[in-house]
Biopython code that builds the backbone (N, CA, C, O; Angstrom):
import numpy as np
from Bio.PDB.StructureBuilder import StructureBuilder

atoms = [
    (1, "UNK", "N", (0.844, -1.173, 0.000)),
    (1, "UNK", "CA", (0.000, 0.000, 0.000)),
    (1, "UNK", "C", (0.891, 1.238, 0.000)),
    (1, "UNK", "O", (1.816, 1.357, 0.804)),
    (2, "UNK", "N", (0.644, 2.000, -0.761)),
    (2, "UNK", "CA", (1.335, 3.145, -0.850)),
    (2, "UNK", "C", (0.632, 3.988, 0.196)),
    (2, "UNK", "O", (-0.572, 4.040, 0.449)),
    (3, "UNK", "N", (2.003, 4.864, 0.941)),
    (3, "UNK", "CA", (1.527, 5.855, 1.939)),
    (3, "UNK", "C", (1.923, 7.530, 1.777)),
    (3, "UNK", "O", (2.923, 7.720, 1.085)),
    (4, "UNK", "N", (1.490, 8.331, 2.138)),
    (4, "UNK", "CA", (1.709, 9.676, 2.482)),
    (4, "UNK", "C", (2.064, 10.019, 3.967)),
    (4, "UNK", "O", (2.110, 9.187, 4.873)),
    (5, "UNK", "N", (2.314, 11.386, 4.093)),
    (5, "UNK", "CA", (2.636, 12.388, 4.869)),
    (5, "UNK", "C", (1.697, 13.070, 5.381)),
    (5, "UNK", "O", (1.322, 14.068, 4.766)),
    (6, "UNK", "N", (1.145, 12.756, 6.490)),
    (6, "UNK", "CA", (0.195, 13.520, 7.036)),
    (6, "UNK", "C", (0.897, 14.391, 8.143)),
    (6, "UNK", "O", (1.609, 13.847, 8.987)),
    (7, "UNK", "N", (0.673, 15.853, 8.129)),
    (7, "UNK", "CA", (1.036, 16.777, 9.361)),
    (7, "UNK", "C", (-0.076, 17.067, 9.976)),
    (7, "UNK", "O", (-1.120, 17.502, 9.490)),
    (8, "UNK", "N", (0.253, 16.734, 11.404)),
    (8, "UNK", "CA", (-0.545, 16.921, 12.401)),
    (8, "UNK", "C", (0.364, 17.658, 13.620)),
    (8, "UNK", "O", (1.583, 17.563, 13.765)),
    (9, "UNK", "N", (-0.643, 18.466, 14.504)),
    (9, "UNK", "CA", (0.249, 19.198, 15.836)),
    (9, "UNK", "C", (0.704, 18.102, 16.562)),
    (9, "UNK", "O", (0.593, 16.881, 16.450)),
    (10, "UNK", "N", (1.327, 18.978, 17.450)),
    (10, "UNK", "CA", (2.627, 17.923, 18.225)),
    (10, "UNK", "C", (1.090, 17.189, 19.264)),
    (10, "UNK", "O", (0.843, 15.995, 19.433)),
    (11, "UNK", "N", (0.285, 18.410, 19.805)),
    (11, "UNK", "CA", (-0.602, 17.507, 20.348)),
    (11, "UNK", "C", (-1.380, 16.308, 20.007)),
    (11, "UNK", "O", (-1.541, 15.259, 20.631)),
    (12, "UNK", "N", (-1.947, 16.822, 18.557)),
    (12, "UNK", "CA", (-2.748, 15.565, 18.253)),
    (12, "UNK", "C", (-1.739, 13.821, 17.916)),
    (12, "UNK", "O", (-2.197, 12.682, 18.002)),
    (13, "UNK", "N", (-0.247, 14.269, 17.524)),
    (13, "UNK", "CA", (0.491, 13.500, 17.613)),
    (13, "UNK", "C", (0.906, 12.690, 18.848)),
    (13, "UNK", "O", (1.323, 11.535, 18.932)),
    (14, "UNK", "N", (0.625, 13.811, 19.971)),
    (14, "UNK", "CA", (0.612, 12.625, 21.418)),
    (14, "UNK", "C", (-0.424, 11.884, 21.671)),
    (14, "UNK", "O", (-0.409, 10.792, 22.238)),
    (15, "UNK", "N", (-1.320, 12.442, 21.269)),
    (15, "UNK", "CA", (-2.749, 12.065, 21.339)),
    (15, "UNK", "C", (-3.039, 10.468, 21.268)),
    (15, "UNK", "O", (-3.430, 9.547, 21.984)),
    (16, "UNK", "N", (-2.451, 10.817, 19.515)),
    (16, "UNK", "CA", (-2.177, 9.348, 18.792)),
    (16, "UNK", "C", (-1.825, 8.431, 18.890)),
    (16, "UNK", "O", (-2.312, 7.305, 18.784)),
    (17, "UNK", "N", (-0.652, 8.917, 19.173)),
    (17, "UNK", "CA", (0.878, 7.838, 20.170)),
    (17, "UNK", "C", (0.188, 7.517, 21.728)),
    (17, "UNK", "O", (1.137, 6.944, 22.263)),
    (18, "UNK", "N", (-0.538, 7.543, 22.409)),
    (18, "UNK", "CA", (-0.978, 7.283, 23.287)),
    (18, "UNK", "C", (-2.338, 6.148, 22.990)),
    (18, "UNK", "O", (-2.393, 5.000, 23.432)),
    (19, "UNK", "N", (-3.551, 6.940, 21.982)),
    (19, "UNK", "CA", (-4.181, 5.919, 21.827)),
    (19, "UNK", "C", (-3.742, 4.640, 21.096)),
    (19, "UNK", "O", (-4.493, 3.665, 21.109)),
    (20, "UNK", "N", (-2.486, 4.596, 20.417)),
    (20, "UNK", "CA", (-2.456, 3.690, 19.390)),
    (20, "UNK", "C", (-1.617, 2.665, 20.497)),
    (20, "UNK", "O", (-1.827, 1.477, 20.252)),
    (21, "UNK", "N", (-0.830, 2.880, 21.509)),
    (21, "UNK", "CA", (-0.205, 1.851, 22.731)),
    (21, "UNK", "C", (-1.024, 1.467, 23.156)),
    (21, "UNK", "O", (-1.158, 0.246, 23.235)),
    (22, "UNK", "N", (-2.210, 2.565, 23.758)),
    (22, "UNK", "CA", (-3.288, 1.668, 24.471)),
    (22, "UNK", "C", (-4.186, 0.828, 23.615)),
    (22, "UNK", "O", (-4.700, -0.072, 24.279)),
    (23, "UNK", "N", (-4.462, 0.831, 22.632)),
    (23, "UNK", "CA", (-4.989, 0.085, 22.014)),
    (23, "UNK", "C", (-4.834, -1.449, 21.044)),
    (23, "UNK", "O", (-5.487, -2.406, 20.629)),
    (24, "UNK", "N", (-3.417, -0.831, 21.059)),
    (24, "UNK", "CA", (-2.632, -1.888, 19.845)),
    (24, "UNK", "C", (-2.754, -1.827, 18.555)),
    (24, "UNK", "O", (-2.341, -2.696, 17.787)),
    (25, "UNK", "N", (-3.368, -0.726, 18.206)),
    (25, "UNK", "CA", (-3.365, -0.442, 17.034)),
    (25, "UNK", "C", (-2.456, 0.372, 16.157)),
    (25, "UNK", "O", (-1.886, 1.244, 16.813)),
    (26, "UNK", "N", (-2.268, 0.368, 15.402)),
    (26, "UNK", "CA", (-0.810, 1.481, 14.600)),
    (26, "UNK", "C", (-1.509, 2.742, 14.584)),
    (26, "UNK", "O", (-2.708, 2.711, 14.864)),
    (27, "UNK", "N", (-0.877, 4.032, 14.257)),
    (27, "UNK", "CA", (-1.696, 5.276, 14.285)),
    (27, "UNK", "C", (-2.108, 5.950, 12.928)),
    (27, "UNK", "O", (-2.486, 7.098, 12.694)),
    (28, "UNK", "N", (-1.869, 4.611, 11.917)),
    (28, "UNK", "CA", (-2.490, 4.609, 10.617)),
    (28, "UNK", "C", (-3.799, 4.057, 10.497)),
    (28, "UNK", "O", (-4.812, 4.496, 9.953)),
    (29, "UNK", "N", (-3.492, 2.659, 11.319)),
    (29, "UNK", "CA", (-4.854, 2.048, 11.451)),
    (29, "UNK", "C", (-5.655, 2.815, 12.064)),
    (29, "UNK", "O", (-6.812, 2.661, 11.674)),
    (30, "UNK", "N", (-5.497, 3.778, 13.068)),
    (30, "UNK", "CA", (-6.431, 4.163, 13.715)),
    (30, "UNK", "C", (-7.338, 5.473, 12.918)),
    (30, "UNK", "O", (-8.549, 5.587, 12.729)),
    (31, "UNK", "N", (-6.147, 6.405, 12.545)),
    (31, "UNK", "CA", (-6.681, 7.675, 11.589)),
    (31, "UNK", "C", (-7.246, 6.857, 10.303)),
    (31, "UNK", "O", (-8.019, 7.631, 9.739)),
    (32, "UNK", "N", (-7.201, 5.764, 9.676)),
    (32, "UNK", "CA", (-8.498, 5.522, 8.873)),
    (32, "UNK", "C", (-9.516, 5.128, 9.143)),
    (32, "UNK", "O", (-10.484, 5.013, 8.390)),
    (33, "UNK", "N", (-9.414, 4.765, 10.684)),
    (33, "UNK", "CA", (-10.759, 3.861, 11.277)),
    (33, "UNK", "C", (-11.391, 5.403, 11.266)),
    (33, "UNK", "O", (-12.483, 5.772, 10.834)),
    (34, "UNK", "N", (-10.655, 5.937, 11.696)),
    (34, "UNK", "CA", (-11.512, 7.837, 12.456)),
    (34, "UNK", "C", (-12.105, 8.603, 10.828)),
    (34, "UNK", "O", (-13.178, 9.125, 10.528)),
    (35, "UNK", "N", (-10.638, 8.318, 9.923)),
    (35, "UNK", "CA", (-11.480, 8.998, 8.714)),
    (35, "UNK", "C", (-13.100, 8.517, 8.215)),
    (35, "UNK", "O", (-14.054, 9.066, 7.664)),
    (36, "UNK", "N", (-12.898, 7.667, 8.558)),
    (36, "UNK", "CA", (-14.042, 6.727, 7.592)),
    (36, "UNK", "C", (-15.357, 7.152, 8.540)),
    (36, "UNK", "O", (-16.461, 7.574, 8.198)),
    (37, "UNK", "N", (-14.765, 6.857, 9.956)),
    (37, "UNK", "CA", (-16.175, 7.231, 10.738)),
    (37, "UNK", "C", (-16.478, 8.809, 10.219)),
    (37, "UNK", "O", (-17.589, 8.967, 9.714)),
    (38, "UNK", "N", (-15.571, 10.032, 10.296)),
    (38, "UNK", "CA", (-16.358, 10.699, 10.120)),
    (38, "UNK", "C", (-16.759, 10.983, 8.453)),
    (38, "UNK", "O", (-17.289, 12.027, 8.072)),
    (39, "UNK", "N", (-16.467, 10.064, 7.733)),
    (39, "UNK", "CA", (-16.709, 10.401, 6.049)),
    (39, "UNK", "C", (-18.555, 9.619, 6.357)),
    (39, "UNK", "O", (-19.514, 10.057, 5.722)),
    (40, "UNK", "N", (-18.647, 8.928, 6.985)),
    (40, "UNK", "CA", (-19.850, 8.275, 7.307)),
    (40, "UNK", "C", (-20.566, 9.418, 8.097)),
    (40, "UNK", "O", (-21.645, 9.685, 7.567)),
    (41, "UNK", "N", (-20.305, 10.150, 9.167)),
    (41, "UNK", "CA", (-20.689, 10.914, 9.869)),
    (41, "UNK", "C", (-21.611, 11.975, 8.527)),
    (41, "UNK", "O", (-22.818, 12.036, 8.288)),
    (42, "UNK", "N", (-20.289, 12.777, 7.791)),
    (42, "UNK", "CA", (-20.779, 13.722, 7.277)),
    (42, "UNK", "C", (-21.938, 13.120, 6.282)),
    (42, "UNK", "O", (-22.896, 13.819, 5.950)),
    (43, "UNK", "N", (-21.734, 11.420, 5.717)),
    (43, "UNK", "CA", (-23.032, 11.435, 4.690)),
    (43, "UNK", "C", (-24.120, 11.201, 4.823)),
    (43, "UNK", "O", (-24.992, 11.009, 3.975)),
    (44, "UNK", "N", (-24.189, 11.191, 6.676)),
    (44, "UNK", "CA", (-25.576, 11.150, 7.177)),
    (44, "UNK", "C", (-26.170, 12.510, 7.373)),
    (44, "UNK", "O", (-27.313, 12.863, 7.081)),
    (45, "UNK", "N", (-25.017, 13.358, 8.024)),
    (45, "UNK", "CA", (-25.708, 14.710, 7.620)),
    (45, "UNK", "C", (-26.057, 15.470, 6.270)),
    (45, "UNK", "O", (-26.899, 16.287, 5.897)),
    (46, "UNK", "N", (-25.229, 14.942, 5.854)),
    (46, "UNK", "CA", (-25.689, 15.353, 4.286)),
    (46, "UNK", "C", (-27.418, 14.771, 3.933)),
    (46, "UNK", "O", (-28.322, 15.462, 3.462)),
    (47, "UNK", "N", (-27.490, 13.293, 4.336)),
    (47, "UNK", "CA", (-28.422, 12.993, 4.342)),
    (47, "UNK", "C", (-29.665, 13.250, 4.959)),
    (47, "UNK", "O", (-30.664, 12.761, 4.430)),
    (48, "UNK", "N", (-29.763, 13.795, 5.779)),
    (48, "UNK", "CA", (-30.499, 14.407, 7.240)),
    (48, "UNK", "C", (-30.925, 15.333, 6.374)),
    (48, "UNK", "O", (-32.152, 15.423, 6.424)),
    (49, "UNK", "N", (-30.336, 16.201, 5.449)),
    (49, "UNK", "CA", (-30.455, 17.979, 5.142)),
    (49, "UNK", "C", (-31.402, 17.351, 4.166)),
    (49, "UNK", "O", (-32.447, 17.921, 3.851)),
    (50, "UNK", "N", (-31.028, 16.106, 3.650)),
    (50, "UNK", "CA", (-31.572, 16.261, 2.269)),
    (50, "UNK", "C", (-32.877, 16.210, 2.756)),
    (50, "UNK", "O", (-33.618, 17.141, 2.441)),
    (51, "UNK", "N", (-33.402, 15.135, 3.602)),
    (51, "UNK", "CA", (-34.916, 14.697, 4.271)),
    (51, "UNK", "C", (-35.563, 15.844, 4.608)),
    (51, "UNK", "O", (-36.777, 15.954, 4.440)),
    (52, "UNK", "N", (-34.986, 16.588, 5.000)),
    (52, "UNK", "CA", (-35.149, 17.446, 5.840)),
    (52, "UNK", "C", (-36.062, 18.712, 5.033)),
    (52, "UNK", "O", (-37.121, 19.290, 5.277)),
    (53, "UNK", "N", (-34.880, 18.798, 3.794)),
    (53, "UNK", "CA", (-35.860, 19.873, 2.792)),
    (53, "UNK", "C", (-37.254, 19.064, 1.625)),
    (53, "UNK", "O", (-38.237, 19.611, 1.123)),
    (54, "UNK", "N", (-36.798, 17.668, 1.529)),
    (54, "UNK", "CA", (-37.648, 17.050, 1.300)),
    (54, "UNK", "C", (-39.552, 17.005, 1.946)),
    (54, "UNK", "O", (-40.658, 16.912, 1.413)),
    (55, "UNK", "N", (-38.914, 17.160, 3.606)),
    (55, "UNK", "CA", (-40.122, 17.152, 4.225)),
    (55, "UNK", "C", (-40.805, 18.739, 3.981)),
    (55, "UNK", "O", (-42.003, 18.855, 3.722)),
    (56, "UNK", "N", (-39.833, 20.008, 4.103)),
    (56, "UNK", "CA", (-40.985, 20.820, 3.843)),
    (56, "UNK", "C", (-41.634, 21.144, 2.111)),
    (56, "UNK", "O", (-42.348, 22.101, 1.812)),
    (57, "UNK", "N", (-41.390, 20.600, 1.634)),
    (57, "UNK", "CA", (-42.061, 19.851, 0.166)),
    (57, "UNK", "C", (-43.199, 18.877, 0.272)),
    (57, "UNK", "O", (-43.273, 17.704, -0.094)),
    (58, "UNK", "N", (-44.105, 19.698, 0.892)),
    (58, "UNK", "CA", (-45.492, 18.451, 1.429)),
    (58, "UNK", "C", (-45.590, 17.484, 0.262)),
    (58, "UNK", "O", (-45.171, 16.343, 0.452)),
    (59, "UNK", "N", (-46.213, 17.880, -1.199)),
    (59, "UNK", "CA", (-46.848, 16.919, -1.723)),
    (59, "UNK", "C", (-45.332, 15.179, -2.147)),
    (59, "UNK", "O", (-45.642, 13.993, -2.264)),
    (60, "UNK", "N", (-43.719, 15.856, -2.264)),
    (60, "UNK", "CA", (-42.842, 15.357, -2.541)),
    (60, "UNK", "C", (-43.081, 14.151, -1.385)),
    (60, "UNK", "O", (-43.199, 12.944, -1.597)),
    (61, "UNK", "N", (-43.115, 14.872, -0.083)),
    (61, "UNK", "CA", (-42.938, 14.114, 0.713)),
    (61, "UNK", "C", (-43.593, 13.233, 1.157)),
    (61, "UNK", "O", (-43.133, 12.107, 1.343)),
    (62, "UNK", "N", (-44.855, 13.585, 1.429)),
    (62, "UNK", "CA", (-46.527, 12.374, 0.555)),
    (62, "UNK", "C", (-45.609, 11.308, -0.092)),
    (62, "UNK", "O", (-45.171, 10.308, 0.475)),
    (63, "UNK", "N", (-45.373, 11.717, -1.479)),
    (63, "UNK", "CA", (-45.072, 10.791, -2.199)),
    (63, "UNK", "C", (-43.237, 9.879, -1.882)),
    (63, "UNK", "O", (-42.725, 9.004, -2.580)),
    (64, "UNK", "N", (-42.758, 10.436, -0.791)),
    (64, "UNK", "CA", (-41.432, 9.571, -0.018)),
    (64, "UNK", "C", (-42.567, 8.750, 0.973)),
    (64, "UNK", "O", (-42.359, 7.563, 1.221)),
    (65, "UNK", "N", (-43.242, 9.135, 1.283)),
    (65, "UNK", "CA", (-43.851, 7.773, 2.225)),
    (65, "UNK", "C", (-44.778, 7.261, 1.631)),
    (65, "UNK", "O", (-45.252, 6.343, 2.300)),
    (66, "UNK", "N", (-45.380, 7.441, 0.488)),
    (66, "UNK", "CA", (-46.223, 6.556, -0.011)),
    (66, "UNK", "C", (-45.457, 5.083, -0.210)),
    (66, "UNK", "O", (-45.700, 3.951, 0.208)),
    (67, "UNK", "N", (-44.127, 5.812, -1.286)),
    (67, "UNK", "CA", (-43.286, 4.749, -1.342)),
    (67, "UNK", "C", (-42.730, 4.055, -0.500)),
    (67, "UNK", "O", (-42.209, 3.089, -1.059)),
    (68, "UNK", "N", (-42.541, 4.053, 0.790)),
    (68, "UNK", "CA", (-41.585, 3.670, 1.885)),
    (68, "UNK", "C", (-43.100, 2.493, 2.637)),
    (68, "UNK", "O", (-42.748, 1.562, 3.361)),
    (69, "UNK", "N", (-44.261, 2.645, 2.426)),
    (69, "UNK", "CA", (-44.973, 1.932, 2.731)),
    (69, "UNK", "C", (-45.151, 0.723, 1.103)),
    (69, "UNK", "O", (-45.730, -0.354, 1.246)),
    (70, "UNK", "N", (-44.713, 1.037, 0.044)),
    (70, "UNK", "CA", (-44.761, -0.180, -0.712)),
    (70, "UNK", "C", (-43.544, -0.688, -0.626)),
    (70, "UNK", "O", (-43.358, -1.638, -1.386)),
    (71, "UNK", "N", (-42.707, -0.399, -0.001)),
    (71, "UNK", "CA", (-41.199, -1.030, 0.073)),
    (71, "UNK", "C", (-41.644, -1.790, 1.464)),
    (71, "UNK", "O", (-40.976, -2.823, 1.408)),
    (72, "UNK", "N", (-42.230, -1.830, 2.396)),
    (72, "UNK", "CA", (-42.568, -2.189, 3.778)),
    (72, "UNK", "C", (-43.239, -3.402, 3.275)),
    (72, "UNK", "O", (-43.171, -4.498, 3.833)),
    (73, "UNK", "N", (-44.069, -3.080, 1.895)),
    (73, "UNK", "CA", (-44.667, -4.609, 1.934)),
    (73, "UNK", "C", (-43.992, -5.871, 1.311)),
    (73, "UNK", "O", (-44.569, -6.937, 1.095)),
    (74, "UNK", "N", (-42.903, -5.636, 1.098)),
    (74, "UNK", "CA", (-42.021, -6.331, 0.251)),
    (74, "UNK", "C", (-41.603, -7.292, 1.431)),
    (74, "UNK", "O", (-41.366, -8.458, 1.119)),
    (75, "UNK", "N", (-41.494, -6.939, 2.692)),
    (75, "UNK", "CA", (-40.389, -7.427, 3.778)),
    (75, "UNK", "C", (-41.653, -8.637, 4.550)),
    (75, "UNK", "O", (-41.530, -9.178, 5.649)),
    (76, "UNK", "N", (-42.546, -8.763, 3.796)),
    (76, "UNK", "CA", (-43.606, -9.403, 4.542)),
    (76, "UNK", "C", (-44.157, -10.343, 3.323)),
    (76, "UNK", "O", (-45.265, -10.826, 3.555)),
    (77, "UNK", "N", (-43.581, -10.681, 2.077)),
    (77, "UNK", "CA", (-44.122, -11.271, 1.203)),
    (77, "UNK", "C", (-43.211, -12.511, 0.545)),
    (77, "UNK", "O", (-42.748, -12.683, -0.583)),
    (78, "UNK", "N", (-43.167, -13.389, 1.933)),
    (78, "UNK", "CA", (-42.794, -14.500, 1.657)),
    (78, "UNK", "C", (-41.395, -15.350, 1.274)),
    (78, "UNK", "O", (-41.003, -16.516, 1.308)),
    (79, "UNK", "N", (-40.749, -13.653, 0.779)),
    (79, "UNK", "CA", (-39.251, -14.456, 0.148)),
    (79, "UNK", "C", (-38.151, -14.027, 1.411)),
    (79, "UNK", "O", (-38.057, -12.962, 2.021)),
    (80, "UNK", "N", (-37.294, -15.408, 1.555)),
    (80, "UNK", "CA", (-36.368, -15.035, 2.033)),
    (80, "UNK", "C", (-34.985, -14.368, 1.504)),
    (80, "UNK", "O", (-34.593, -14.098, 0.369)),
    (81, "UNK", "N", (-34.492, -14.237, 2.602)),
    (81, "UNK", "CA", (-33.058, -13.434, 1.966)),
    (81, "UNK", "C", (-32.197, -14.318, 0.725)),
    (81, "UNK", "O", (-31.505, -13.719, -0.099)),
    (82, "UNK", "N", (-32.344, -15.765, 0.724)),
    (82, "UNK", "CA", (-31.713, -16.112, 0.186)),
    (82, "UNK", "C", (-32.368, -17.065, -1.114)),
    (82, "UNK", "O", (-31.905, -17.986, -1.787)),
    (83, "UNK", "N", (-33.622, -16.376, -1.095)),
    (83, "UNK", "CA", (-34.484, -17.227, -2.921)),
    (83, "UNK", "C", (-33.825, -16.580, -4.056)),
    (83, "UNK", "O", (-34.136, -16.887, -5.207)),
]
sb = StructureBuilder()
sb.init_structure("model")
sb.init_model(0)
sb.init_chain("A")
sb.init_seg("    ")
for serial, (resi, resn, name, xyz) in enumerate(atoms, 1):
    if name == "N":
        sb.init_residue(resn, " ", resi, " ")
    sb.init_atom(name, np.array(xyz, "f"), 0.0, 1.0, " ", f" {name:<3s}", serial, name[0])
structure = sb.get_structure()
């Protein structure tokens, strides 16, 4: 795997070096475990905003739960996960 150069303050560098002993983890492994959580973080807020303007769009939004109740009946019609 090819790597880079990340600069970080001397603090967040102790930071690191501290969680990565206590943990056993390297402080690569750990800053991608953290990137990823917050790349997940932000695409729920992203997602949140979107619902969000969705809902004050009455008739749009009618039609997000109309659909979300024919997707509901799918989970009750017999097939398992693995037909």
């Amino acid at each position: 795997m090819k790597t880079q150069v990340v600069r970080v303050s001397s603090e967040t560098h102790s930071k690191l070096k501290a969680m990565a002993s206590a943990s056993g983890k390297t402080i690569g492994e750990m800053l991608a475990k953290a990137v990823e959580s917050y790349r997940r973080e932000l695409l729920l807020e992203d997602t949140n905003e979107a619902f969000s303007k969705l809902k004050e769009q009455g008739d749009l939004w009618k039609g997000e739960l109309v659909e979300r109740e024919e997707w509901e009946g799918t989970l009750s019609d017999g097939q398992s996960d693995h037909e």
